[in-house]
N, CA and C atoms as an extended XYZ file, in Angstrom:
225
Properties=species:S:1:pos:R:3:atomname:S:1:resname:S:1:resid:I:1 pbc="F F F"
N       -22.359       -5.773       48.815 N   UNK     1
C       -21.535       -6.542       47.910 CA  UNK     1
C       -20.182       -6.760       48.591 C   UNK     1
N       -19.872       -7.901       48.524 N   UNK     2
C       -18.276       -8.382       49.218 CA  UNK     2
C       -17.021       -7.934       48.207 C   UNK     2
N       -16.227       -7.828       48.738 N   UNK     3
C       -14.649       -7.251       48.099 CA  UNK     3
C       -14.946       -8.695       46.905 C   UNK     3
N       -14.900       -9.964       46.913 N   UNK     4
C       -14.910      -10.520       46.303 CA  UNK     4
C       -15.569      -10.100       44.780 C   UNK     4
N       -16.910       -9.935       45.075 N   UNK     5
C       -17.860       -9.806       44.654 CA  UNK     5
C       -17.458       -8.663       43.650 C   UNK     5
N       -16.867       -7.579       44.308 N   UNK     6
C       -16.986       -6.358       43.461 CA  UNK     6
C       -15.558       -6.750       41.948 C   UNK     6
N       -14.479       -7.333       43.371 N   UNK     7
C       -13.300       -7.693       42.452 CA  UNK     7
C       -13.863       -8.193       41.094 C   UNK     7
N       -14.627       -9.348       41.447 N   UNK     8
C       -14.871      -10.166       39.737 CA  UNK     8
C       -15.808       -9.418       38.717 C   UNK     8
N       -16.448       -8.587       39.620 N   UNK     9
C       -17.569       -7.248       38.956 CA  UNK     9
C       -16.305       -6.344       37.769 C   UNK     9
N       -15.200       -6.181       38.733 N   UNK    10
C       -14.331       -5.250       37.875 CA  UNK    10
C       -13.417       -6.121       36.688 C   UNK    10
N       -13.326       -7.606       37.299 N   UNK    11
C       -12.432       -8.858       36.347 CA  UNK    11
C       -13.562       -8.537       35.271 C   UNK    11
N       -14.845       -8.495       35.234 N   UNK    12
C       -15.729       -8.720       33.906 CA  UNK    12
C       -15.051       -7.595       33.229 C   UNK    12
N       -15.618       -6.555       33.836 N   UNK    13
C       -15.720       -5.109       33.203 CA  UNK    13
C       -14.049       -5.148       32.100 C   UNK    13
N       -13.343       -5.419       32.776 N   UNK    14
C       -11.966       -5.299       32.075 CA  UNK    14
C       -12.022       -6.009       31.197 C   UNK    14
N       -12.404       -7.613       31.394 N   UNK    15
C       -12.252       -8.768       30.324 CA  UNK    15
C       -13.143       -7.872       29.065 C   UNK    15
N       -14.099       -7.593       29.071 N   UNK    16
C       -15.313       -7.180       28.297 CA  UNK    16
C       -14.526       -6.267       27.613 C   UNK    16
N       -13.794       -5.060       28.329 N   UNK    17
C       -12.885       -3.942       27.630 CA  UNK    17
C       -12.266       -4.604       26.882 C   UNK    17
N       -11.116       -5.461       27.050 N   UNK    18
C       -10.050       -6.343       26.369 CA  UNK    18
C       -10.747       -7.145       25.405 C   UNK    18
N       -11.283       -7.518       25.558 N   UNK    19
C       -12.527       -8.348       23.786 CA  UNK    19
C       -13.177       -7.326       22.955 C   UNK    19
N       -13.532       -6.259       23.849 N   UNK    20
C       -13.581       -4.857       22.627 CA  UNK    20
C       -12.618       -4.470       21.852 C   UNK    20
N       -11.502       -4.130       22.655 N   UNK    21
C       -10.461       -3.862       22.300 CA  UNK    21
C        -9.666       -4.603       20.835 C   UNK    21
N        -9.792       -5.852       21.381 N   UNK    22
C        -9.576       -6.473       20.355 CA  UNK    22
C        -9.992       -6.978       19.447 C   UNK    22
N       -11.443       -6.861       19.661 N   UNK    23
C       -12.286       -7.119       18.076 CA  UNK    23
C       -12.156       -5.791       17.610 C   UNK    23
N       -11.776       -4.949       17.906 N   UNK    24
C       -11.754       -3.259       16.903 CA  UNK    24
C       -10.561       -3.371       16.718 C   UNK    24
N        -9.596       -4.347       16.972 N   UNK    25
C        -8.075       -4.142       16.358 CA  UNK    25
C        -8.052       -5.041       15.037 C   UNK    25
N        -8.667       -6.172       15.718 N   UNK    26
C        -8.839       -7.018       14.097 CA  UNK    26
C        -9.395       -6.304       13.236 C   UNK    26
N       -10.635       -5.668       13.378 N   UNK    27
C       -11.573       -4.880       12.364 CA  UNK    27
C       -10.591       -3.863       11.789 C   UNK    27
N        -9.820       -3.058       12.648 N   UNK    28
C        -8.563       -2.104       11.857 CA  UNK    28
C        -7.858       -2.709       11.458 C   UNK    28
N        -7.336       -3.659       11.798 N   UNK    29
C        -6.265       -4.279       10.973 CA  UNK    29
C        -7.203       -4.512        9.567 C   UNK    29
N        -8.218       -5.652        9.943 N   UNK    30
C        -8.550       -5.712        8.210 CA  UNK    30
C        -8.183       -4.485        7.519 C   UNK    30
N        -9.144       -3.556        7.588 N   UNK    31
C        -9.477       -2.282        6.798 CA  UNK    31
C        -8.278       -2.073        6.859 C   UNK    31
N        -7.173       -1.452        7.499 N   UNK    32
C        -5.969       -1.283        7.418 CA  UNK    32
C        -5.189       -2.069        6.097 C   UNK    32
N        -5.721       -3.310        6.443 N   UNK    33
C        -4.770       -4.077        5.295 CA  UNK    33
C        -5.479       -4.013        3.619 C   UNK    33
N        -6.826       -4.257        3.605 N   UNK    34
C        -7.755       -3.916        2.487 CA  UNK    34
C        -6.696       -2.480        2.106 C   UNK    34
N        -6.523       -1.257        2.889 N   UNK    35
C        -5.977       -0.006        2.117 CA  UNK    35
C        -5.295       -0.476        1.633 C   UNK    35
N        -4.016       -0.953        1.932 N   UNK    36
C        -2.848       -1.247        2.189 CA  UNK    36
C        -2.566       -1.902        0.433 C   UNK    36
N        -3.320       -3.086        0.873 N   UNK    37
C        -3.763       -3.286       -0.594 CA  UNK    37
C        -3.768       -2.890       -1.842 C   UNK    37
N        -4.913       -1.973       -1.806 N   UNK    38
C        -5.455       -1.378       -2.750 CA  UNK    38
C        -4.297       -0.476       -3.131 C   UNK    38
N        -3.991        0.110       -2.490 N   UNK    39
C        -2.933        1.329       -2.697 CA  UNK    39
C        -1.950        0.574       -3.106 C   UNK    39
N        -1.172       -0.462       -2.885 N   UNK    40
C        -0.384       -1.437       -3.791 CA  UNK    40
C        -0.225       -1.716       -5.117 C   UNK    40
N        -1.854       -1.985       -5.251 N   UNK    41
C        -2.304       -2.302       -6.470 CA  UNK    41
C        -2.193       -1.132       -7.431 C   UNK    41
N        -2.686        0.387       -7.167 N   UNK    42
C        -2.101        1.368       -7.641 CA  UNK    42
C        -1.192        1.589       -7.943 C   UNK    42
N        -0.050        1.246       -7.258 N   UNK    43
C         1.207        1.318       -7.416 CA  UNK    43
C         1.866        1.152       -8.286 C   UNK    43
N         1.460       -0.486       -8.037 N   UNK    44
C         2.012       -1.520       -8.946 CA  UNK    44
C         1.188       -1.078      -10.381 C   UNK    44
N         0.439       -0.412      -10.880 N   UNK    45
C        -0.290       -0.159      -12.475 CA  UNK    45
C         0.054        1.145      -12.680 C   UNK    45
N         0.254        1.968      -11.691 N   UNK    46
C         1.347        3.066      -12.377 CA  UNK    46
C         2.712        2.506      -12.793 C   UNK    46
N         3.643        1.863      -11.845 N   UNK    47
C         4.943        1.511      -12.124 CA  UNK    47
C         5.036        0.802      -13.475 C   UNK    47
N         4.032        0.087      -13.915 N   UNK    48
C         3.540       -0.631      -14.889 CA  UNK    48
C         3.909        0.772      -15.905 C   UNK    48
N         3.145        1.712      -15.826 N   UNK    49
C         2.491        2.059      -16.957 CA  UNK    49
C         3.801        3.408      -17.412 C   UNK    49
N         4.579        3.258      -15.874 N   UNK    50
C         5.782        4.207      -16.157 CA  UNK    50
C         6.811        3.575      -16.762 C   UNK    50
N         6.788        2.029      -17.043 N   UNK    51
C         7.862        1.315      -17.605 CA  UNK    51
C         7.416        1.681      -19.052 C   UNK    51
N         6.352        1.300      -19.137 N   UNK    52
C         6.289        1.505      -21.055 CA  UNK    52
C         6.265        2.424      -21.025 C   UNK    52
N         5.794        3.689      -20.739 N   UNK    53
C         6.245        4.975      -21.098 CA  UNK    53
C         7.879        4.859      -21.192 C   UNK    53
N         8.631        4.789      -20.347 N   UNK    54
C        10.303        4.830      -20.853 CA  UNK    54
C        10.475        4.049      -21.654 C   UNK    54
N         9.949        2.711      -22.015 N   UNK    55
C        10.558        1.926      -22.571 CA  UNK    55
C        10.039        3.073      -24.201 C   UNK    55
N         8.930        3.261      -24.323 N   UNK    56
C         8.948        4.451      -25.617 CA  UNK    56
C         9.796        5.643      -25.450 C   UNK    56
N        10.303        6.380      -24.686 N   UNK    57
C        11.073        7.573      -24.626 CA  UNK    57
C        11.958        7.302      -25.122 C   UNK    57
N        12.701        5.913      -24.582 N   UNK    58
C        14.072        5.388      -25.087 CA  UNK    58
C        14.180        4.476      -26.667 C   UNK    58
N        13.333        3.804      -26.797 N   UNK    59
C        13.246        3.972      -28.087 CA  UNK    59
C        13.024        5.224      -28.997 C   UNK    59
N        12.563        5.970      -28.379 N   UNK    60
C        12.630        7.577      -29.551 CA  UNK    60
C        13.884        7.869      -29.248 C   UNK    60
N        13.923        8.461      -28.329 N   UNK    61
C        15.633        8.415      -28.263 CA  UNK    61
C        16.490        7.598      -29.238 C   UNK    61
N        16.602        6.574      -29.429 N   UNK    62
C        17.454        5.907      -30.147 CA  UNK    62
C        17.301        6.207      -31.230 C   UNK    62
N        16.065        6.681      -31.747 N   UNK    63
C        15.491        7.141      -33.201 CA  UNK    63
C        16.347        8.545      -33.628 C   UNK    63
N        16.371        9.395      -32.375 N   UNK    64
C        16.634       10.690      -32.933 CA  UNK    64
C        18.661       10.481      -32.818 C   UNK    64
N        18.728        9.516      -31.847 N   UNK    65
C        20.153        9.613      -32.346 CA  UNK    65
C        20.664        8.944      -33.477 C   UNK    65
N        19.821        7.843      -33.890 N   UNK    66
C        20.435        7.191      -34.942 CA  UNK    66
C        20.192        8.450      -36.268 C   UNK    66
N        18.999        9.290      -36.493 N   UNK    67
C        19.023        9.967      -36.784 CA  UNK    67
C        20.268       11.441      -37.713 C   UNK    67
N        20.501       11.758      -36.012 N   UNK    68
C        21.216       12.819      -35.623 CA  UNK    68
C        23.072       12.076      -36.537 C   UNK    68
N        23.370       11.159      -36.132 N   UNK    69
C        24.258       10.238      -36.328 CA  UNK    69
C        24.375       10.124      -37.853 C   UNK    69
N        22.787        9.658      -38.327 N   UNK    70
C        23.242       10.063      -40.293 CA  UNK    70
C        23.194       11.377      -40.875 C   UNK    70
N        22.686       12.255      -39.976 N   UNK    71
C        23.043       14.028      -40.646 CA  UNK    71
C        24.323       13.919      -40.709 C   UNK    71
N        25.267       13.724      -39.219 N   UNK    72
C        26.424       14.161      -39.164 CA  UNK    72
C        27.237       13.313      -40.370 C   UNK    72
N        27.333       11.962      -40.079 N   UNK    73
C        27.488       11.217      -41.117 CA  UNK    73
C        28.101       11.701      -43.183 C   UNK    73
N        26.326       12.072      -42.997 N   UNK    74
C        26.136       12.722      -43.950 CA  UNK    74
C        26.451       14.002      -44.709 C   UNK    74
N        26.878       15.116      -43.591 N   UNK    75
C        27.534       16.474      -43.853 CA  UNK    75
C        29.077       16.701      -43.852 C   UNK    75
């Protein structure tokens, strides 16, 4: 086999590495981003679900002070 010969033997071998390479980066990236995602979406329906929870705390709150406000009021 000639120096030539072997050179473009090793140009494949690499090219072939580098198209592996990079079809398993796209493939991680997807999946990467699918998590990425999903875990977002979690996020975002807890943060959700932690707003109405305060938004009720603070309305009780307002209950027990308006409350608290006609004892004193009142005594």
């Amino acid at each position: 086999m000639s120096r030539l010969e072997a050179a473009i033997d090793r140009l494949d071998a690499a090219m072939a590495r580098l198209d592996a390479a990079v079809a398993d980066s796209s493939t991680r990236g997807f999946h990467d981003r699918e998590i990425l995602q999903t875990e977002l979406a979690v996020l975002r329906q807890t943060y959700s679900l932690l707003q109405s929870e305060a938004r009720l705390v603070s309305d009780r709150l307002d209950q027990v002070i308006g409350r608290m406000h006609a004892v004193a009021e009142g005594a």
